[in-house]
C-alpha positions as CSV (number, residue, x, y, z in Angstrom):
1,X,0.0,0.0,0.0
2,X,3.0,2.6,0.9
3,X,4.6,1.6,-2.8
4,X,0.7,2.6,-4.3
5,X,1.0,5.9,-2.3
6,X,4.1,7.1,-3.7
7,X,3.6,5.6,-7.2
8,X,0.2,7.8,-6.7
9,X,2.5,11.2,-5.6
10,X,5.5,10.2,-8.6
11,X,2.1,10.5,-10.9
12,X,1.0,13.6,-9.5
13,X,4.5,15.1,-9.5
14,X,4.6,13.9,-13.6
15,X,1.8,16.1,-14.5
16,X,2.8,19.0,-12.5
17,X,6.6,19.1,-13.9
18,X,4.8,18.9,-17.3
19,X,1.7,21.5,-16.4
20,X,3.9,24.4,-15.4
21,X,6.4,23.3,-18.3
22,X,4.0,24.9,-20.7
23,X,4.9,28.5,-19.0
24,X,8.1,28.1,-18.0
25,X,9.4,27.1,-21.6
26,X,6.8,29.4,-23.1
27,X,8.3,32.5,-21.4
28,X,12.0,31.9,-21.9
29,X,10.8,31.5,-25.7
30,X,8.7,33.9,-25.9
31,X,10.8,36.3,-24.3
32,X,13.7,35.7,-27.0
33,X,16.1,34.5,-24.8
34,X,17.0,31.2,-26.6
35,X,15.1,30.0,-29.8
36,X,12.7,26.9,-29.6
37,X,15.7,24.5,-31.6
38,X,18.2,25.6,-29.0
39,X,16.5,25.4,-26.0
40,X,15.7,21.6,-27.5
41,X,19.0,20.8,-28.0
42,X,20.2,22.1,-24.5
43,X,17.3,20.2,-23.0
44,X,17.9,17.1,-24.9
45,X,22.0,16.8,-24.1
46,X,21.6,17.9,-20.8
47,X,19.3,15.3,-20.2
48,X,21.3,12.7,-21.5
49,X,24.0,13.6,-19.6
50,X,22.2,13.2,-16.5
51,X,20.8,9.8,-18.3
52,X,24.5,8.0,-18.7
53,X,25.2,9.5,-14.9
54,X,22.5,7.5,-13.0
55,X,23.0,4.6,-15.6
56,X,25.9,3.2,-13.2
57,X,23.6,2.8,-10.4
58,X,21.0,1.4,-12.8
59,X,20.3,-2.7,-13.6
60,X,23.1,-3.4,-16.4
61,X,21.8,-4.9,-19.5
62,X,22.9,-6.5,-22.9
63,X,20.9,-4.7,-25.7
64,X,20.4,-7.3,-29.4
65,X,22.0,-5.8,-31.7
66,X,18.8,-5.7,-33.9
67,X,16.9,-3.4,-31.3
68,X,19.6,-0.7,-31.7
69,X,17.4,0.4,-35.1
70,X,14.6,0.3,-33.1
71,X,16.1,2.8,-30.2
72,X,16.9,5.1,-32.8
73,X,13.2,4.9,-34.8
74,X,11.8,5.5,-30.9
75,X,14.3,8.4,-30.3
76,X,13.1,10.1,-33.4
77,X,9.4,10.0,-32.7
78,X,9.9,10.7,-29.1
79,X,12.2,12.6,-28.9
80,X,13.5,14.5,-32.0
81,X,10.2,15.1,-33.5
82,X,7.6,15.4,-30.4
83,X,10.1,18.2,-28.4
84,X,11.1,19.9,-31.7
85,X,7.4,20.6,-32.9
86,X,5.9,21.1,-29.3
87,X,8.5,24.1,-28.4
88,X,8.1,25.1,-31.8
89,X,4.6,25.5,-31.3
90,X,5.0,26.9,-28.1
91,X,6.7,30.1,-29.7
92,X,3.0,30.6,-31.6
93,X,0.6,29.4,-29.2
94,X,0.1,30.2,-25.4
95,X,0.3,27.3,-22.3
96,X,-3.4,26.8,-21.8
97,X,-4.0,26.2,-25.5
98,X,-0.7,23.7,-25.8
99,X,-1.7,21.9,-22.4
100,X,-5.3,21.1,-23.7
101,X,-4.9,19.7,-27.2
102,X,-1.9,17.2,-25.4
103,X,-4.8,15.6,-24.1
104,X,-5.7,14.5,-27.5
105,X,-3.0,11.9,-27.0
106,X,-5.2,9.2,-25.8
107,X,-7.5,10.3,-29.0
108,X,-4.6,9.6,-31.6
109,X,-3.4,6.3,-29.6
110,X,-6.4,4.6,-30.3
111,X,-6.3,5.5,-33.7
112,X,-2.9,4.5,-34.5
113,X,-3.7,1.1,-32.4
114,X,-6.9,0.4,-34.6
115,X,-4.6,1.7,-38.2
116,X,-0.9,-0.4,-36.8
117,X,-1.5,-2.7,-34.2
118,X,-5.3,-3.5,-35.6
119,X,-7.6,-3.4,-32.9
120,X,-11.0,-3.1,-32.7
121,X,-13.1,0.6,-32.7
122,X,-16.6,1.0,-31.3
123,X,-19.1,3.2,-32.2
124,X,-18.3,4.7,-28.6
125,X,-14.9,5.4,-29.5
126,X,-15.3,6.9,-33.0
127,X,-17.9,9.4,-31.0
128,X,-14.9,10.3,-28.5
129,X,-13.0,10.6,-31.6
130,X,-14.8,12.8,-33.5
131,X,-15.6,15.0,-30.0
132,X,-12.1,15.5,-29.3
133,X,-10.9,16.7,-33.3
134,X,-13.7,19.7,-32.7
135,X,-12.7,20.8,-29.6
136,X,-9.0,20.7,-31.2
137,X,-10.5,22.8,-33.9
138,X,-12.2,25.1,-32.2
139,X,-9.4,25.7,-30.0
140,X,-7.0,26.3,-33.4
141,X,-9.3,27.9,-35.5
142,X,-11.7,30.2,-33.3
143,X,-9.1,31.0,-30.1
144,X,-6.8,34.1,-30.3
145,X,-3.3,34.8,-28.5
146,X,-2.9,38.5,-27.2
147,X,0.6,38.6,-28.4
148,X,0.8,39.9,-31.8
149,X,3.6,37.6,-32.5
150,X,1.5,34.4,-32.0
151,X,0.5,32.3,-34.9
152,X,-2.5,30.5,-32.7
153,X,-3.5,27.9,-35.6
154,X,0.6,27.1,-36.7
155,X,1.3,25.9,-32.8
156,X,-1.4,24.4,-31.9
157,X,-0.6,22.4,-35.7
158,X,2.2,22.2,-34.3
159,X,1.6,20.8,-30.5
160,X,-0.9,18.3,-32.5
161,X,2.3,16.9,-34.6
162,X,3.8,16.7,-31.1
163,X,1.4,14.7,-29.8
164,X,0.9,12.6,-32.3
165,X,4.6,11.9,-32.7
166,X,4.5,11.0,-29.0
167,X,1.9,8.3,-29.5
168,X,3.3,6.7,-32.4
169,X,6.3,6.7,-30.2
170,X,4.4,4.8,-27.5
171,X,3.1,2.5,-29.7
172,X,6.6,1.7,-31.0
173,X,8.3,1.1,-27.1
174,X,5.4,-1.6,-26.7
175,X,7.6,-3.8,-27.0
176,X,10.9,-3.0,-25.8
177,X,9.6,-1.7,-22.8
178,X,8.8,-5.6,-22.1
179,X,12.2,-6.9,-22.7
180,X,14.7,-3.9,-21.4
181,X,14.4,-2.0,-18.1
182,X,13.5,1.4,-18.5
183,X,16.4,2.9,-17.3
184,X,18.1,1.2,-20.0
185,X,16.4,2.1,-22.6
186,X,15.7,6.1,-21.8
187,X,19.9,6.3,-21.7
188,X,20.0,5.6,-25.2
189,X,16.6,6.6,-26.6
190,X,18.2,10.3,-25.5
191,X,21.7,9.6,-26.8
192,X,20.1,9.3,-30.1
193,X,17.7,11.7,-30.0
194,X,20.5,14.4,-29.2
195,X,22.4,13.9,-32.7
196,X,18.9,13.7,-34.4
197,X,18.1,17.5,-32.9
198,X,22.1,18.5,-33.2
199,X,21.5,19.8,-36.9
200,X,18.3,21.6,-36.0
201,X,19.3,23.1,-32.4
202,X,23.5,24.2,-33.2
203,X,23.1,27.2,-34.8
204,X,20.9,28.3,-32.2
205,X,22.1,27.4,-28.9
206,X,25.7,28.9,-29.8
207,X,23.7,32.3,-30.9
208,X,22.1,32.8,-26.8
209,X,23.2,35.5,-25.0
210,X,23.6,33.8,-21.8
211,X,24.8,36.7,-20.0
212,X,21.4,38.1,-20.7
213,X,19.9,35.5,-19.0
214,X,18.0,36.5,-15.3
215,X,17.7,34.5,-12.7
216,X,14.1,33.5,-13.4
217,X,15.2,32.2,-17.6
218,X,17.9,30.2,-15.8
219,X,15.7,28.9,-13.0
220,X,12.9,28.0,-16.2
221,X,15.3,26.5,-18.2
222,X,17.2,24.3,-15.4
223,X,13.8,23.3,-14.4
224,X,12.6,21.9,-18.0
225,X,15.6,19.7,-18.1
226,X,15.7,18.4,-14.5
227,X,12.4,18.1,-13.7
228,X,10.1,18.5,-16.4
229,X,12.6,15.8,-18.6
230,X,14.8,13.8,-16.4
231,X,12.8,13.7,-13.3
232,X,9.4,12.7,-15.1
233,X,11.5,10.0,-17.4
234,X,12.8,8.5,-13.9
235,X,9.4,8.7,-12.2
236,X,6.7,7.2,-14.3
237,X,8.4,4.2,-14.9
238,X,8.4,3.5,-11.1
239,X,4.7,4.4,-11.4
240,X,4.0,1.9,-14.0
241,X,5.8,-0.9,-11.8
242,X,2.9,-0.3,-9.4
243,X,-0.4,0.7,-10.6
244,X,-1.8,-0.7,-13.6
245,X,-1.7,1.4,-17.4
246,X,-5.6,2.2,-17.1
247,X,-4.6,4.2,-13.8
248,X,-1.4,5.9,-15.2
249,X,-3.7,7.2,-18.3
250,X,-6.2,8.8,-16.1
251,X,-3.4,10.9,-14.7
252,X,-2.9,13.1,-18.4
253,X,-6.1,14.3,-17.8
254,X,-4.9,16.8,-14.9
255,X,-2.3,18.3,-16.8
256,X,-4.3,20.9,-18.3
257,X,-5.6,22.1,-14.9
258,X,-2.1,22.4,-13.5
259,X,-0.6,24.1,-16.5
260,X,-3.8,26.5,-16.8
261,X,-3.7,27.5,-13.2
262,X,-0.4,27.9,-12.8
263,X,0.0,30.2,-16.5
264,X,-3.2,32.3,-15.0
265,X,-1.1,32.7,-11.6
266,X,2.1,33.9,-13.7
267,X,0.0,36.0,-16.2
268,X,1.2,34.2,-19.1
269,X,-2.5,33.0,-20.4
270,X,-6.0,33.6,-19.3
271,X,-9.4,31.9,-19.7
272,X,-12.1,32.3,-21.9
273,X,-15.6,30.4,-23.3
274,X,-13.3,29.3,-26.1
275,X,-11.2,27.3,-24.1
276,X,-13.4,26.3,-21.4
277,X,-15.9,24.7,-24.8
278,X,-12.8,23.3,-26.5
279,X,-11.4,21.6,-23.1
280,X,-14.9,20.4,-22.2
281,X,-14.7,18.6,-25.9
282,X,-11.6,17.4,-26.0
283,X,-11.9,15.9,-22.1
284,X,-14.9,14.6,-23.0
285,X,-13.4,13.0,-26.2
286,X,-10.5,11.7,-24.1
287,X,-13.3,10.0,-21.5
288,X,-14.9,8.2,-24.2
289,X,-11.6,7.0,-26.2
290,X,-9.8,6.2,-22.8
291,X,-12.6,3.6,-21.4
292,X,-10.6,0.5,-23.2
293,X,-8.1,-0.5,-20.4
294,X,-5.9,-2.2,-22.5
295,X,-4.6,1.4,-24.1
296,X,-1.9,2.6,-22.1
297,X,-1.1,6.1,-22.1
298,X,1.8,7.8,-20.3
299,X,4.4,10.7,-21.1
């Protein structure tokens, strides 16, 4: 029962790391102090430094040879591609707006499941489905961003493309996540995502300005990559060792209300009847879609 409580808090602490994420990473962005590409890389590296470090006190394994393609397809998708276009999209949308349609993950696992993996869709489901794309669309089309530099339909594209990266990405690990530890397999899965986002990220992580940098961009920044990347990449596979996947998926759905509340405290996003009709959609969506237990949804 103790090991349920603190898989329960490691959950909780998950979804908070990744809530305030949105405004944390959307600020330093926003604010121009490193570029979306950079701040990737930095996040990425960083990361997998701190990967390879706890790897010595980690279960040692022998990796086939033939699953080493297969780390590197899962870095891409997971990596490479989700962060790339969701702090892209961050630089065009605002928090609230990027923390609701990452909900739609659920939505797009099922559908990859039914297109890759073949399972079976109810009439249910296709409802959740369809309820989940118009609160999406609302959300892109009809919602606007204050800031006159935000593109509000390009990042929340672009969040989408992340999201649906991700859960290709999940369906991908199905696998491996059966036969290697997870420590094992996070060390590398970042080792290769860093040279995949090394092209895309250079140019812009040796153009910051650190020196310009406060205390709060440096405090944002060192808290995306220890808290809101290694931390939650340490934590939810301990969850997953003791609650079941239909109890880990239920735990996406609070994201929202911790990255909204905390954006609203910091004055980076407010509320309005857009949002509140597009969440209500795309939770409800999520609620229909997420009542298979076999799915199994985590970030």
């Amino acid at each position: 029962m103790k090991n349920n409580k603190f898989a329960l808090f490691a959950l909780v602490l998950v979804q908070l790391f990744y809530g305030v994420t949105f405004t944390f990473a959307n600020d330093v962005i926003d604010g121009g102090y490193i570029q979306p590409y950079g701040f990737i890389l930095f996040r990425v590296s960083f990361a997998a430094i701190l990967f390879w470090i706890f790897s010595v006190w980690a279960p040692k394994e022998k990796i086939d040879r033939k699953d080493y393609i297969k780390f590197v397809i899962a870095a891409f998708f997971g990596v490479a591609l989700n962060m790339l276009a969701f702090f892209k999209g961050l630089q065009f949308t605002t928090p609230i707006n990027g923390s609701v349609i990452m909900v739609t993950t659920p939505i797009i696992v099922l559908v990859l499941s039914v297109i890759i993996l073949g399972e079976k869709i109810t009439k249910i489901k296709i409802l959740g489905i369809l309820a989940g794309l118009l609160g999406a669309l609302i959300l892109s089309v009809y919602n606007r961003s204050s800031s006159s530099g935000d593109n509000v339909l390009l990042g929340n594209f672009l969040v989408l493309v992340n999201a649906a990266s991700y859960s290709y990405y999940l369906i991908l690990i199905k696998k491996l996540t059966n036969k290697y530890h997870p420590y094992t397999f996070i060390k590398w899965l970042f080792l290769f995502g860093t040279f995949f986002v090394l092209p895309f990220g250079y140019n812009e992580l040796v153009a910051v300005n650190w020196s310009s940098f406060t205390p709060y961009v440096w405090f944002s920044i060192l808290f995306v990559v220890v808290c809101a990347t290694f931390a939650t990449y340490l934590l939810n596979p301990l969850a997953l060792r003791k609650l079941s996947a239909t109890t880990v998926s239920t735990f996406v759905y609070i994201q929202p209300i911790f990255a909204g509340v905390f954006a609203i405290m910091m004055g980076s996003d407010s509320l309005n009847t857009v949002k509140v009709l597009a969440a209500a959609l795309i939770f409800l969506g999520v609620y229909l879609v997420s009542k298979n237990p076999n799915l199994q949804v985590t970030k």
